[in-house]
C-alpha positions in Angstrom: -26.3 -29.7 62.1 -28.2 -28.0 59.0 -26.0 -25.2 57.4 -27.5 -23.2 54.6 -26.1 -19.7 52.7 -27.4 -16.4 52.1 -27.2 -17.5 48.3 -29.9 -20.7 49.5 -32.2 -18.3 51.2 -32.7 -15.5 48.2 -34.2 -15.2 44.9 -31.6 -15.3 42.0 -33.1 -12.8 39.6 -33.1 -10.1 43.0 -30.8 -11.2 45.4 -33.6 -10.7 47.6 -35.3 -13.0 50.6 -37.3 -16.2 49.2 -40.0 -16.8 51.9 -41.6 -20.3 50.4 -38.0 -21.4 50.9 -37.9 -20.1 54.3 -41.1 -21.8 55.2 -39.8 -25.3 53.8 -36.8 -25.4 55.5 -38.7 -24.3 59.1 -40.8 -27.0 58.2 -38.4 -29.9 57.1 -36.6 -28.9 60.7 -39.6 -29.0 62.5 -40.4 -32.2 61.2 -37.1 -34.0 62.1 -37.6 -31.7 65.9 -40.8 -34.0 66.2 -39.2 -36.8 65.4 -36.7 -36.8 67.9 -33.7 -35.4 66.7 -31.3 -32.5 67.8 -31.3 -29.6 65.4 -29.0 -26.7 64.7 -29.5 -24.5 62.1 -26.6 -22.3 60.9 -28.0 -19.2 58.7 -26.0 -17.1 56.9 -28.3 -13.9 55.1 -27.8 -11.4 58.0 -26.5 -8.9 55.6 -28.1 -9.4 52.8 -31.7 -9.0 54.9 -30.4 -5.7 56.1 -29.7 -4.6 52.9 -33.0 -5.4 51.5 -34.8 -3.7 54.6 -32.3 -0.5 54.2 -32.9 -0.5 50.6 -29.4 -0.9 49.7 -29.1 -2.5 46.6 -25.3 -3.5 46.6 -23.7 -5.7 49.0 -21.7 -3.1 51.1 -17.7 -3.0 50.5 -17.1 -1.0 53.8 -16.9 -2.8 57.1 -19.0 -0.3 59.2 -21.4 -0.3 56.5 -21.8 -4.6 56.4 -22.2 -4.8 60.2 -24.7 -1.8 60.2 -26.6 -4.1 57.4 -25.9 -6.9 59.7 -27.6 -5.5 62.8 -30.9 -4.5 61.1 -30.8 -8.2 59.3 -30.0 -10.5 61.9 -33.2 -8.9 63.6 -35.5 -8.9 60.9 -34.1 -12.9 60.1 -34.4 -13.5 63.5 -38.5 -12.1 63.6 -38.8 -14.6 60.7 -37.9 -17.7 62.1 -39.2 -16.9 65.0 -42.4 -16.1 63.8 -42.4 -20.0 61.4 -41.2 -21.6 63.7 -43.7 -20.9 66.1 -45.9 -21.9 63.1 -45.3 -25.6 64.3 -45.7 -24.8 68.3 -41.6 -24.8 68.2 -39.3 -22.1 69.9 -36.0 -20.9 68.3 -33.1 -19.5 70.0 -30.1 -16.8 68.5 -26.4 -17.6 69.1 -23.8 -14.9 67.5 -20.3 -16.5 67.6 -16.7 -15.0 66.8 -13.5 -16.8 66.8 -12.9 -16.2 70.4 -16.1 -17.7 71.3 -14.2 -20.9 69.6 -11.0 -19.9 70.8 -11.4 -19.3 74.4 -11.8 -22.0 76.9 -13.7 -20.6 78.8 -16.3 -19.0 76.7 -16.3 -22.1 74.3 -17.1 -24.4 77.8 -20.3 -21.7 78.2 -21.2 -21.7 74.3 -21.8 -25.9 74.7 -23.5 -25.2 77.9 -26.0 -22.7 76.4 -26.6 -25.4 72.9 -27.0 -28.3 75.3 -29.3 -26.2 77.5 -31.6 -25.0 74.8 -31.7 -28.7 73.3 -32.6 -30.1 76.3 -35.7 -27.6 76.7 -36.7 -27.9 73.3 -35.3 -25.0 71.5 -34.4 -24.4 67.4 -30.4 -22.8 68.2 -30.3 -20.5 65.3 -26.6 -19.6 64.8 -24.4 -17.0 63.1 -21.2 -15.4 63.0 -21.3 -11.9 65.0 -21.1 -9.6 61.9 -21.9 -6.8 63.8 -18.8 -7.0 65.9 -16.3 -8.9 63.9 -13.3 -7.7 62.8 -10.3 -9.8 60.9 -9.0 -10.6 64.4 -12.3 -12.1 65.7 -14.2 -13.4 62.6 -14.1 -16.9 61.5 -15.1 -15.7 58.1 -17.8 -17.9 56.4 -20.6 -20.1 57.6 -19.3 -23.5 56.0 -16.3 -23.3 58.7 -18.4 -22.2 61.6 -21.0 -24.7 61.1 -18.1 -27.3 61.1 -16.7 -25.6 64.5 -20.4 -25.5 66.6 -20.7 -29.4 64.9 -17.6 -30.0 66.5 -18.3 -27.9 70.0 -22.0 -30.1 70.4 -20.6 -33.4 68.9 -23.2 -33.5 66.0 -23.1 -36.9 64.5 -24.3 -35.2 60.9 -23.4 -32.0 59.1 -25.4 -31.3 56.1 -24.2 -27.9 54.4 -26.5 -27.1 52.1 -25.3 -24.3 49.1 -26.0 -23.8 45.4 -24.0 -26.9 44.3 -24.5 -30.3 44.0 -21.0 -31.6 45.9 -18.1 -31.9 45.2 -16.6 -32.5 41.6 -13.3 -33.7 39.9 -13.5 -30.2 38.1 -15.8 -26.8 37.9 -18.8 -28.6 36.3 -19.7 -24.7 34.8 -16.4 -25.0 33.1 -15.8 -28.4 31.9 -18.9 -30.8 30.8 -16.5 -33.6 31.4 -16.2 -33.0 35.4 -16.9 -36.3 37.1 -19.3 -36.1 40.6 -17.9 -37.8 43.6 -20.7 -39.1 45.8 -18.3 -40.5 48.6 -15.2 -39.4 50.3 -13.8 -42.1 52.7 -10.3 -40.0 53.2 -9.7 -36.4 52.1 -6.2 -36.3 50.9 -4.3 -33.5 49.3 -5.8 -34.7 45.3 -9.2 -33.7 46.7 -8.3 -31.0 48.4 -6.8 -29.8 44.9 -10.1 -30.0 43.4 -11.8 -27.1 45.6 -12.1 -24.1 43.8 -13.8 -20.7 45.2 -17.5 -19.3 45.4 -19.4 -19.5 42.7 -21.9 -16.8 44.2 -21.6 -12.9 44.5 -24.6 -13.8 47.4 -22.4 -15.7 49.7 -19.1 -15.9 51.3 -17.9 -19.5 50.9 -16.5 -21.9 48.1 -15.6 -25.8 47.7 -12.4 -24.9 49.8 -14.4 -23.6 52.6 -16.9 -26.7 53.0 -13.3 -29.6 52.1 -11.9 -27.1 55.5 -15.2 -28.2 57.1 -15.4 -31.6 56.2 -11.6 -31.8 58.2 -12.8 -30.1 60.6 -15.7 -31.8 61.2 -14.4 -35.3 60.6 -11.5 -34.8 63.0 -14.3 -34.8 65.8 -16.0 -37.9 64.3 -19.2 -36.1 62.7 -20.4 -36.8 59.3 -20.9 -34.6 56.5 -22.9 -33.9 53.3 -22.3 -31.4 50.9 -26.1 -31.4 48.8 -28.2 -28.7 46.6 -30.1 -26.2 48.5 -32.6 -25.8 45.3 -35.3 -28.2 47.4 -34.6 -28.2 51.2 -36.7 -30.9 51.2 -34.1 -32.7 51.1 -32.7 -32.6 54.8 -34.7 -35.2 55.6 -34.2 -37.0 52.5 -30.5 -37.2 53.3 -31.2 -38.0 57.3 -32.9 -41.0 56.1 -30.1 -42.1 54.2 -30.8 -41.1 50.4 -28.0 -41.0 48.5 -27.8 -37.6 47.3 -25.2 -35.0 47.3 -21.3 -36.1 48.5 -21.0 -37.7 51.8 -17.6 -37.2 53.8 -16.6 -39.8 56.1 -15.2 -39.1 59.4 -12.1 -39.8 60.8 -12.2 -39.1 64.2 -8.5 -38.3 65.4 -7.1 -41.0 67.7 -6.0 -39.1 71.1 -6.9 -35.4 70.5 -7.7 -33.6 73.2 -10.8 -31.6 72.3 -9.4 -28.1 73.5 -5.9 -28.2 72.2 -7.6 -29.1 68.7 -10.6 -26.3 69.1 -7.4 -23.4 69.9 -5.0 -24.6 66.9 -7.7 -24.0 64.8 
C-alpha cells in the first residue's frame, strides 16, 4: 500500500498539480508492478485538481462547493493516471470508499472482492475517499486513516504513507531544533502517541495524529508501516528494498480478533 497527499502531489509556491512528480511516482509503481508485487495506491488531490480546473483559487469552505470540486477532480486525476500509467503498458482501476463501505459487512466483503479481483488481472487500484458523496456520517475523513483501513481489508504486508515530513519526531522539528527523529517504533504506547501533533499543510487533511491512528490500525492486522518524505518518490522502492529511511512501525497483529468485529468498532 502506497499512500500519498494532495500536499505530495502539488507545487508549493501554487498549490497547483506537479506532473514530473506524477510521472515518478506512476513510474516507481510500475516498476515494483513488474517486479511482482501487489500495488495500491491511495491519492488524495481530488479537490484540489477540481479547484485548479474550475479556477478556484481557495480551497472551498462549503461542503457542496468541495464535493462539486471533488467531482471535476477525481475525473481529471483519474484521466492522469490513467493516461501514465498506460505509459508502461499497465491498467489502473478507481475505488471511492466511505465509512460504510468499511463499516458494512456486506459491502466491505464486496470491496476485497473487487481489490483482489483487479490484482489478480493485473490492475493499478487507485483509491479515494468518496468526497463527492460524503457527509460527517459517511466520511472517514483523511487519507492516512483510509489507507490504513483498505491495508487492513487486503492484508497488505507494507504501508508506506508518504507526506511532507520526514517521520515521526520527539517534538515539532519547525519549532524546536532540538527534536530528536525516531527511525523505529516496536510498540506505540500512549508517550508516542503524545508526540503527534496536527497538519502542518493548508494542502492536505491529515497530521502526525492521523498517520500514529494508522499505524494502530494497520498494525492490529499485522501490516507494516513507514512514515517517509514524499519530496523524492523515488523512494518507494528504496524503502521496499529495505533502506532505512523514514520511521518504520512495527506490527502487532492482535492475538484472536475477529477481522469484522475489529473493521465495525472502528
Amino acid at each position: 500500500m502506497v499512500k500519498v497527499g494532495s500536499s505530495s502531489l502539488t507545487c508549493p509556491e501554487t498549490g497547483r498539480l506537479n506532473f514530473d512528480k506524477l510521472e515518478v511516482l506512476v513510474r516507481q509503481i510500475s516498476s515494483l508492478h513488474n517486479a511482482g508485487y501487489d500495488v495500491v495506491l491511495v491519492s488524495s488531490g481530488a479537490v484540489m485538481v477540481g479547484c485548479q480546473y474550475l479556477g478556484i483559487h481557495r480551497k472551498p469552505h462549503s461542503l457542496s462547493k468541495k464535493q462539486a470540486c471533488a467531482a471535476v477532480g477525481q475525473a481529471r486525476l483519474m484521466m492522469l493516471y490513467q493516461k501514465l500509467f498506460s505509459e508502461y503498458g499497465l491498467n489502473c482501476g478507481q475505488l471511492l470508499l466511505t465509512k460504510y463501505t468499511v463499516k458494512n459487512q456486506k459491502d466491505r466483503f464486496n470491496a476485497k472482492n473487487t481489490f483482489e479481483e483487479l490484482l489478480d488481472l493485473g490492475v493499478i487500484p487507485i483509491v479515494n475517499e468518496n468526497d463527492t458523496i460524503a457527509t460527517d456520517e459517511l466520511e472517514i475523513g483523511d487519507n492516512d486513516t483510509l489507507s490504513a483501513l483498505v491495508a487492513a481489508l487486503i492484508r497488505a504486508d507494507l504501508l508506506i504513507l508518504l507526506s511532507d515530513i520526514d517521520g515521526l519526531y520527539t517534538d515539532d522539528p519547525t519549532k524546536n531544533p532540538e527534536a530528536e527523529f525516531i527511525d523505529e517504533v516496536l510498540e506505540l504506547d500512549q508517550a508516542l502517541e503524545s508526540l503527534a501533533k496536527g497538519p502542518s499543510s493548508g494542502v492536505g487533511t491529515g497530521g502526525m495524529t492521523t498517520k500514529i491512528h494508522a499505524a494502530k490500525i494497520a498494525g492490529a492486522v499485522g501490516c507494516d508501516m513507514i512514515i517517509a518524505n514524499a519530496k523524492d518518490f523515488r523512494i518507494i522502492e528504496r524503502l521496499v528494498s529495505g533502506s532505512q529511511e523514514g520511521t518504520f512501525f512495527l506490527s502487532h497483529r492482535k492475538p484472536y480478533c475477529d477481522f469484522d468485529e475489529f473493521m465495525e468498532e472502528l
